[in-house]
C-alpha positions as a LaTeX table, in Angstrom:
\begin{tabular}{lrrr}
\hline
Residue & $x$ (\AA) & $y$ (\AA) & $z$ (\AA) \\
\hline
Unk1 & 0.88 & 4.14 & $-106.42$ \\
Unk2 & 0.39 & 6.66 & $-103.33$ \\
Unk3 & 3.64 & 7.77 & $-102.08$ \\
Unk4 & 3.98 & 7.74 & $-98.34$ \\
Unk5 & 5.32 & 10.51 & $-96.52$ \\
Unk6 & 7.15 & 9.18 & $-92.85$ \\
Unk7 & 6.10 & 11.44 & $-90.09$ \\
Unk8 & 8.78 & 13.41 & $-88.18$ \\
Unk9 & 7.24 & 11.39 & $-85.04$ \\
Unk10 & 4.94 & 8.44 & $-84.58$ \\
Unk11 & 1.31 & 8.31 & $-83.90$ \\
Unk12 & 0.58 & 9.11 & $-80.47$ \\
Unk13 & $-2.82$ & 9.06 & $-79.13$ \\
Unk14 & $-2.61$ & 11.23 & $-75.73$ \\
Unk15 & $-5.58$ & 9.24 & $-74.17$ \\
Unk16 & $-4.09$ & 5.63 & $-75.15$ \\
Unk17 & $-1.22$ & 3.53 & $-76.67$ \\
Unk18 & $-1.27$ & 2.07 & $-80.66$ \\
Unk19 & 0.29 & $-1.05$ & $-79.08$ \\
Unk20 & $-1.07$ & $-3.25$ & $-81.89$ \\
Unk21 & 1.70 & $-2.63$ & $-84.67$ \\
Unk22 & 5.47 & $-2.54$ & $-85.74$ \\
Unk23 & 7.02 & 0.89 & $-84.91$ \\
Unk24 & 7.87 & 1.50 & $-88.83$ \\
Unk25 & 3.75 & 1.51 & $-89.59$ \\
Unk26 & 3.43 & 3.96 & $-86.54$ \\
Unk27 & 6.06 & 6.46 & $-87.76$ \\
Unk28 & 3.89 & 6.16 & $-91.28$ \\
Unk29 & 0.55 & 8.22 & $-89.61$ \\
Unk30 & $-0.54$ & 11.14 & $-87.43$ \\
Unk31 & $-3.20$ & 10.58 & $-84.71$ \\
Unk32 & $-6.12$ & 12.63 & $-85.35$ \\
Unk33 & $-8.43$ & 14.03 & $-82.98$ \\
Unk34 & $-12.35$ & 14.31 & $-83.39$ \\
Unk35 & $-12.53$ & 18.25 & $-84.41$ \\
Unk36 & $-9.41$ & 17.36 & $-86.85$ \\
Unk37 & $-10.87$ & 14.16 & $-88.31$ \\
Unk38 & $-13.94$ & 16.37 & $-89.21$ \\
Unk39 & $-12.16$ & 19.10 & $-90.18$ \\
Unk40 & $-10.33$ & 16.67 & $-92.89$ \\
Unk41 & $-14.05$ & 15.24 & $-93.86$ \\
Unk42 & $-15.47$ & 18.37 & $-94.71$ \\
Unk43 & $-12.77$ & 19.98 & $-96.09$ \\
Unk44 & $-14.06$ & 20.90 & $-99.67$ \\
Unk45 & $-10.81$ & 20.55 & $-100.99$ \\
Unk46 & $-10.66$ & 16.82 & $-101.29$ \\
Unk47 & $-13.06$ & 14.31 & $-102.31$ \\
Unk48 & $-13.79$ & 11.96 & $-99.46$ \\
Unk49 & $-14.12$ & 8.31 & $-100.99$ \\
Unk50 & $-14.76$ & 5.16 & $-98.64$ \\
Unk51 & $-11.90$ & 3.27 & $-99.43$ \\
Unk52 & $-13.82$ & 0.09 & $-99.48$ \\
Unk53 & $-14.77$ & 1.03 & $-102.59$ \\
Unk54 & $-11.04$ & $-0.17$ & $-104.11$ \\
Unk55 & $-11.20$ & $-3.64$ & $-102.20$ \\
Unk56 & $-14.19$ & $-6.38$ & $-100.55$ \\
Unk57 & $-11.80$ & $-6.44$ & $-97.25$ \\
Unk58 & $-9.30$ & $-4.22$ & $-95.70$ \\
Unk59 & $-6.89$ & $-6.75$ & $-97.01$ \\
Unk60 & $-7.87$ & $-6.51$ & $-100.64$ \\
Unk61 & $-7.71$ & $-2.74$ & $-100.34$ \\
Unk62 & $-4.09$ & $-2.98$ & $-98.85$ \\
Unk63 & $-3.51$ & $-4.78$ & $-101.49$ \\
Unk64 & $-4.45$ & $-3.12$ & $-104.12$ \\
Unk65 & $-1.26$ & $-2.55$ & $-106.63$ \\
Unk66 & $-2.34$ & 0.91 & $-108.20$ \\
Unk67 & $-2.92$ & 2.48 & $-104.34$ \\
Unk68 & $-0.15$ & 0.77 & $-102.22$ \\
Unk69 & 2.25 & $-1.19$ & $-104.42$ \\
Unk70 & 4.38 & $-3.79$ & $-102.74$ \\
Unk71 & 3.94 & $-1.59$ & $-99.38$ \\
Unk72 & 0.28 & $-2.90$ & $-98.81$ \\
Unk73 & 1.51 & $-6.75$ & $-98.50$ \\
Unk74 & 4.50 & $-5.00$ & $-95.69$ \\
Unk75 & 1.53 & $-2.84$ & $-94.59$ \\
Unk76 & $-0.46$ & $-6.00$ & $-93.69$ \\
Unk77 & 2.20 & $-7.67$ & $-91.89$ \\
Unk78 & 2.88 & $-5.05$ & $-89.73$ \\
Unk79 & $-0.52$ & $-4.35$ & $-88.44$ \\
Unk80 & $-1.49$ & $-7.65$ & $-87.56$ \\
Unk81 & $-2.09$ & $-8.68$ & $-83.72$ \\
Unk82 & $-2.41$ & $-11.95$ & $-81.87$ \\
Unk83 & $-6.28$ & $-11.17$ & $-80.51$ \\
Unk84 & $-7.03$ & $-11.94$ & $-77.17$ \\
Unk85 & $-9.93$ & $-14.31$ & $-78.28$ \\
Unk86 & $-9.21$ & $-17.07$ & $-80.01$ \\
Unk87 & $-10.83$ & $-19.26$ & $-83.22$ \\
Unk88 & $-14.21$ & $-21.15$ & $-82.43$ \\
Unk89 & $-11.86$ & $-24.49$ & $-82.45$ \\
Unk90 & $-9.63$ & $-22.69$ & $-80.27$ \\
Unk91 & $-6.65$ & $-21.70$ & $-82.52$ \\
Unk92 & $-5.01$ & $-18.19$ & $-82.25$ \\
Unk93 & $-6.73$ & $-15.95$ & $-83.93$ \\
Unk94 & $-4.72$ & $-12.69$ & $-85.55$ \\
Unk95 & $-6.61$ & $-9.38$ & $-86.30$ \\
Unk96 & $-5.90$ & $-6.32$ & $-87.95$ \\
Unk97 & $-4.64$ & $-3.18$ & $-85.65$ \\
Unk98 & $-6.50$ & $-0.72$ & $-88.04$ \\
Unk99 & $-7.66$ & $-0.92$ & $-91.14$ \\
Unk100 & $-8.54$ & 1.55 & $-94.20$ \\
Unk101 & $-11.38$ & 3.82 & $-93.83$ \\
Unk102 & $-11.30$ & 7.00 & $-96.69$ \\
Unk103 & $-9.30$ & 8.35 & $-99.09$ \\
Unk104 & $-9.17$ & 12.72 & $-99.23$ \\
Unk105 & $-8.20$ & 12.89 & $-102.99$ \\
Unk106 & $-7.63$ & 15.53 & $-105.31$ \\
Unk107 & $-8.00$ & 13.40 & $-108.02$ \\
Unk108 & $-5.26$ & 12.59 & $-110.26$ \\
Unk109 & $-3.93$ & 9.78 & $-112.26$ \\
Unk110 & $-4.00$ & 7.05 & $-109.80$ \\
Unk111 & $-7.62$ & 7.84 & $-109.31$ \\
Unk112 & $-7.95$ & 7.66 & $-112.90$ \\
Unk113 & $-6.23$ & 4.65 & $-112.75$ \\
Unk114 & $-8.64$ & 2.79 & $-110.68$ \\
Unk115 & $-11.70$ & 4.38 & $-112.23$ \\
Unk116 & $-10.70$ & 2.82 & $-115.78$ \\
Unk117 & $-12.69$ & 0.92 & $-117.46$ \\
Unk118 & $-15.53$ & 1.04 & $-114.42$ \\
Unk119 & $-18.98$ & 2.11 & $-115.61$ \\
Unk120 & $-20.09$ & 5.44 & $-116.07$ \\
Unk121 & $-22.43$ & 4.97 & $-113.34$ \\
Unk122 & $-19.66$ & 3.85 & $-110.99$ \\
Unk123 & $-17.26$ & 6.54 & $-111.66$ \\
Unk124 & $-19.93$ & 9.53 & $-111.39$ \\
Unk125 & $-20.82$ & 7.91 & $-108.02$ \\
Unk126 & $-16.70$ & 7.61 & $-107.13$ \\
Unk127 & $-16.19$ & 11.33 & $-108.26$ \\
Unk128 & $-19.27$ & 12.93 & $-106.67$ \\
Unk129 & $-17.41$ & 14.61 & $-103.41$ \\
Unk130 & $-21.05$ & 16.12 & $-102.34$ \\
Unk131 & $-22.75$ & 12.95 & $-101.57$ \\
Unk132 & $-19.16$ & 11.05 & $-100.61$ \\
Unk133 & $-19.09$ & 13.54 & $-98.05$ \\
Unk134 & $-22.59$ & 13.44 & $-96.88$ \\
Unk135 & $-22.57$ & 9.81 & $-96.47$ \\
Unk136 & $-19.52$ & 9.93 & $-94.34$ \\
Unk137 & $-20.90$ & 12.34 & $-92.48$ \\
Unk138 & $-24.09$ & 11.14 & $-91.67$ \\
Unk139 & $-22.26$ & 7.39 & $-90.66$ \\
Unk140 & $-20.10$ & 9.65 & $-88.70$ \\
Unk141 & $-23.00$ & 11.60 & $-86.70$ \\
Unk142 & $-25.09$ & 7.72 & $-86.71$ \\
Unk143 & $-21.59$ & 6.15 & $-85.09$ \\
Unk144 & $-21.79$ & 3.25 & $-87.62$ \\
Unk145 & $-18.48$ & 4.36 & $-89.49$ \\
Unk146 & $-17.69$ & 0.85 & $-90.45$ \\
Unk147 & $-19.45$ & $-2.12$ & $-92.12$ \\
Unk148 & $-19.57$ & $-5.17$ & $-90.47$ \\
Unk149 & $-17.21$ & $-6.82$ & $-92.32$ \\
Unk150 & $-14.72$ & $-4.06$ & $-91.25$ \\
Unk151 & $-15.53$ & $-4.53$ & $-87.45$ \\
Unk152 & $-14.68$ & $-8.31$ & $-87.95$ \\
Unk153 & $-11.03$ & $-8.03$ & $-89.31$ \\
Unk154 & $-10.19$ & $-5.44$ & $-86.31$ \\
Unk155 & $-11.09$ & $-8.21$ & $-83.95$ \\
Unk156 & $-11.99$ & $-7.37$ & $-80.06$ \\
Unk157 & $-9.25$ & $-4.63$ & $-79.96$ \\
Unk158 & $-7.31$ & $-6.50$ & $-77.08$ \\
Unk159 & $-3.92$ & $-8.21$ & $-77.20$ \\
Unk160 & $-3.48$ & $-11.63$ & $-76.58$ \\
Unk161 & $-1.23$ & $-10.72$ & $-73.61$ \\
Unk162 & $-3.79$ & $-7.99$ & $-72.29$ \\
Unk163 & $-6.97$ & $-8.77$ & $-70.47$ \\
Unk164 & $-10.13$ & $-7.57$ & $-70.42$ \\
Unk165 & $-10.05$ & $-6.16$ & $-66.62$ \\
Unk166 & $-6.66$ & $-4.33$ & $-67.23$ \\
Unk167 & $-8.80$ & $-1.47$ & $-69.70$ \\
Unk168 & $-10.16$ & $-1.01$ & $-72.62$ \\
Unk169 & $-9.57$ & $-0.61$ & $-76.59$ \\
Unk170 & $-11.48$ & 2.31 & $-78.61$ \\
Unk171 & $-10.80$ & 2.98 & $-82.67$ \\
Unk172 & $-9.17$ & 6.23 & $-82.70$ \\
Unk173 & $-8.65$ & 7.77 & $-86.48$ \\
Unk174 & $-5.09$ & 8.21 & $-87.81$ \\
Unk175 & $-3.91$ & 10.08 & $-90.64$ \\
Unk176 & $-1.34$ & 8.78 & $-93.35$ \\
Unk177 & 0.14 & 11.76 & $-96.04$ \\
Unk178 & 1.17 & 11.16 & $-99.23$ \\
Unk179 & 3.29 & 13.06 & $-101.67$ \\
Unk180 & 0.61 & 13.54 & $-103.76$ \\
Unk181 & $-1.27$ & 15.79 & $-101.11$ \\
Unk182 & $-3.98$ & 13.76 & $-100.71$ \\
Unk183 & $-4.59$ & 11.91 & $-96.96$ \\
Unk184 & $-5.57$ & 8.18 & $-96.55$ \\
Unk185 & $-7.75$ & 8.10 & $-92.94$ \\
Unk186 & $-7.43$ & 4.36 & $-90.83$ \\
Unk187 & $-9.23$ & 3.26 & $-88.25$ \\
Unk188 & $-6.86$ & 2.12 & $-85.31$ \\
Unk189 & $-7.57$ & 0.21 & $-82.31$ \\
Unk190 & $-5.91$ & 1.84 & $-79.05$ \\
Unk191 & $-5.64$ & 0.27 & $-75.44$ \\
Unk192 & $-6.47$ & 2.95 & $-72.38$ \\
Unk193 & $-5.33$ & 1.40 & $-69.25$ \\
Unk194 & $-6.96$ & 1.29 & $-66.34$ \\
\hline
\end{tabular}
């Protein structure tokens, strides 16, 4: 599994608050800003793969025992939010304060790990940083990062105890470092007040 490094301080964006999760999953990333998010993208040094391709949902990916261990079930727990907007019947509803977007690998064996047994097809596509990168790039430049099912599980971005006329939310990316040098990028939803 990826080993996490703990940042020397938590994520900070300097135009909002990460109000949505436990102070422990904060001190795990780094906020990133637009020039450095790119900068990580491009950077020919890593292959950028969508981390949806390790799990259907953000949860399944968080879950996933050869990236996260036991950590991704903690991970879960500590990004979840009570969402300003409720169920259809009216229930609570409780999204996810960010959620995986790409993995900037170097390869190794947990990659190998998760490419065993996978079709050739599958792990030619997984390994081919050229077109990873071009397809992130291009979702980037279309601002359709995310698939709809991604958008879902962050929910409207506002806390049940915020409303609507007191700001706004925005997805801001945020960096998390491992000790095996590669970078896992999230998606985080951030409040700006008004």
């Amino acid at each position: 599994m990826l080993k996490i490094i703990t940042q020397k301080k938590p994520a900070n964006d300097p135009h909002g608050d990460f109000l949505y999760c436990e102070n422990w999953v904060k001190s795990k990333f780094r906020y990133l800003s637009e020039s450095q998010f790119s900068k990580l993208i491009r950077n020919k040094g890593f292959n950028p793969i969508p981390m949806n391709a390790f799990g259907a949902s953000p949860c399944d990916i968080l879950r996933n025992q050869t990236l996260f261990g036991s950590e991704g079930e903690k991970l879960i727990e500590g990004i979840l939010y009570d969402d300003y907007y409720a169920q259809p019947d009216g229930s609570p509803r409780r999204s996810m304060a960010m959620i995986p977007g790409y993995w900037l690998t170097k390869g190794g064996d947990i990659l190998d790990e998760l490419l065993k047994g996978r079709s050739e097809y599958y792990q030619e596509t997984i390994l081919d940083a050229v077109q990873n990168r071009e397809r992130i790039l291009d979702a980037i430049e279309e601002e359709e990062p995310m698939n709809p099912l991604e958008v879902l599980f962050l929910g409207s971005g506002i806390q049940r105890d915020f409303h609507p006329s007191d700001g706004s939310s925005s997805l801001t990316p945020v960096a998390m470092d491992t000790e095996q040098g590669d970078v896992l990028i999230f998606f985080a939803n951030t409040w700006h007040n008004r």
